[in-house]
C-alpha positions as CSV (number, residue, x, y, z in Angstrom):
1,X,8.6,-32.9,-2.1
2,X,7.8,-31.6,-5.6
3,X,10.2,-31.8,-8.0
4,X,12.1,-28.5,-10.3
5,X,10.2,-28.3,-13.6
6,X,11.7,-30.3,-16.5
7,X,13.4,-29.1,-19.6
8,X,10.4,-31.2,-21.4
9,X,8.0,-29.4,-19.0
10,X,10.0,-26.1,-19.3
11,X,9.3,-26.3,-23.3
12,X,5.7,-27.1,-23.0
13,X,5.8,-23.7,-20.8
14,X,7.8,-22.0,-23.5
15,X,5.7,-22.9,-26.2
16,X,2.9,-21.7,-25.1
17,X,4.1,-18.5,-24.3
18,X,4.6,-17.9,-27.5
19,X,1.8,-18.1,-28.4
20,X,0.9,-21.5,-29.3
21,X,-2.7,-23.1,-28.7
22,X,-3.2,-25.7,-26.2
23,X,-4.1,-28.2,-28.8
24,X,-1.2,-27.5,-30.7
25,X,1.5,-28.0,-28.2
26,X,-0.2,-30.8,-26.5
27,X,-0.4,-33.0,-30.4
28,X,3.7,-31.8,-30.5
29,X,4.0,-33.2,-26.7
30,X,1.6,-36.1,-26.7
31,X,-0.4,-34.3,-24.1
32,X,-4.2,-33.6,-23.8
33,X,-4.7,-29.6,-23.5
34,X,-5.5,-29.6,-20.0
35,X,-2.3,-31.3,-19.5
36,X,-0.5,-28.6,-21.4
37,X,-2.8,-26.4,-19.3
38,X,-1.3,-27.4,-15.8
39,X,2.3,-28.1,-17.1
40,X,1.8,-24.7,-17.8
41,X,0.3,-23.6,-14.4
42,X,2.8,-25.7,-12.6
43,X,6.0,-23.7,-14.3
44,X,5.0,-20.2,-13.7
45,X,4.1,-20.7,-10.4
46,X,7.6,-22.4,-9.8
47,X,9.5,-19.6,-11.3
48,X,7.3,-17.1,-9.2
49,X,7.8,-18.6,-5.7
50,X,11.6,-19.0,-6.9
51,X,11.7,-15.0,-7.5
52,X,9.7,-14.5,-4.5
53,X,12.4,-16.7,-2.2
54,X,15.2,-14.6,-3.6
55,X,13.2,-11.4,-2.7
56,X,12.3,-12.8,0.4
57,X,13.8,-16.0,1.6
58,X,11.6,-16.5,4.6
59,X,8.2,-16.5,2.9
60,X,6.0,-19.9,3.7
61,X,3.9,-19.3,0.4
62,X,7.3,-19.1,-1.6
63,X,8.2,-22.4,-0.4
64,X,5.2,-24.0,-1.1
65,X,5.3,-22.8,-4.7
66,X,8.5,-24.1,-5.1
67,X,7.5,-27.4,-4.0
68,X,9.6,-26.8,-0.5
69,X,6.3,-26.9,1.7
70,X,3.0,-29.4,1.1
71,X,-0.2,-27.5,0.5
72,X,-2.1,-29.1,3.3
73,X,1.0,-28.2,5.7
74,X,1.0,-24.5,4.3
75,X,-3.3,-24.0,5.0
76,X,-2.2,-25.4,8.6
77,X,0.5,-22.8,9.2
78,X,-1.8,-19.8,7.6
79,X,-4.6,-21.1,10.0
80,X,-2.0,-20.5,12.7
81,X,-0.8,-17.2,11.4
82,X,2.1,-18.3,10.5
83,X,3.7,-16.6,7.0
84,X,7.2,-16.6,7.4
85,X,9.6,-19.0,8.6
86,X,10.6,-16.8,11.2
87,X,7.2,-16.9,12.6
88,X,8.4,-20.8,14.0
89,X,10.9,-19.6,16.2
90,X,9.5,-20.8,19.9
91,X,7.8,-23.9,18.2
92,X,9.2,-27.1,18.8
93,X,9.0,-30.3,16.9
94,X,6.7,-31.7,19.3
95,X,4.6,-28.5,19.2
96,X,4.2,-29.1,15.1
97,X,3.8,-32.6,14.8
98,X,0.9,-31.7,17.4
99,X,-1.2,-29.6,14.6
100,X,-3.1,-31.5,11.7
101,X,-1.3,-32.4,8.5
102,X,2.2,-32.2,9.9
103,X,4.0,-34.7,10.0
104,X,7.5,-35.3,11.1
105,X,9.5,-34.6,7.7
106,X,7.8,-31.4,6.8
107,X,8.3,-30.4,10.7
108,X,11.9,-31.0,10.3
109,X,12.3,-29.7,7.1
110,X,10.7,-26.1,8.1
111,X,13.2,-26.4,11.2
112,X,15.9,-26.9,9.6
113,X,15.3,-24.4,6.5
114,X,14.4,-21.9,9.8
115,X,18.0,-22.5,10.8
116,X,19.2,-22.3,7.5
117,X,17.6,-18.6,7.1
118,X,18.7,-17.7,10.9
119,X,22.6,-18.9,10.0
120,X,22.5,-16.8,6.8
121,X,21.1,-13.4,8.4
């Protein structure tokens, strides 16, 4: 799974909301502005899925912000109506390896963070 945004990547972020141009911080970084551009991108929508798991630690969309939960696995679980993790209680491993672009880590890890939320409740 994705990794927590740098400190580098965190500065880029920084930077720019500051105010600085794209151009600007990506000659200080070494990076091309689109670069700058999704480093950007990829740090706000990390720190909004990590407010939105403290507001609401079951949310599917959360976890695949912060990296938790592949893209491809969370379009299969929103095909399936599926939004929370508590939505997976009944489903079985074998049910979720079944359905396309699940494979067995991300099955285990939604499991697992299912019984994480259930144990903390």
């Amino acid at each position: 799974m994705r990794q927590p945004p740098t400190e580098r990547e965190r500065a880029i972020a920084r930077r720019r909301a500051e105010g600085g141009t794209l151009h600007r911080i990506g000659r200080e970084f070494g990076l091309t502005p689109e670069s700058v551009r999704s480093v950007c991108r990829r740090v706000e929508e990390f720190d909004r899925g990590a407010e939105m798991l403290r507001q609401n630690p079951a949310s599917i969309e959360a976890l695949r912000m912060v990296g938790e939960v592949k893209p491809s696995v969370h379009h299969t679980l929103q095909s399936r109506g599926i939004s929370r993790l508590t939505d997976l209680e009944g489903i079985t491993l074998d049910q979720m390896l079944s359905w396309p672009k699940v494979g067995k880590r991300s099955a285990t890890s939604l499991l697992e963070a299912l019984a994480k939320l259930k144990k903390g409740e």
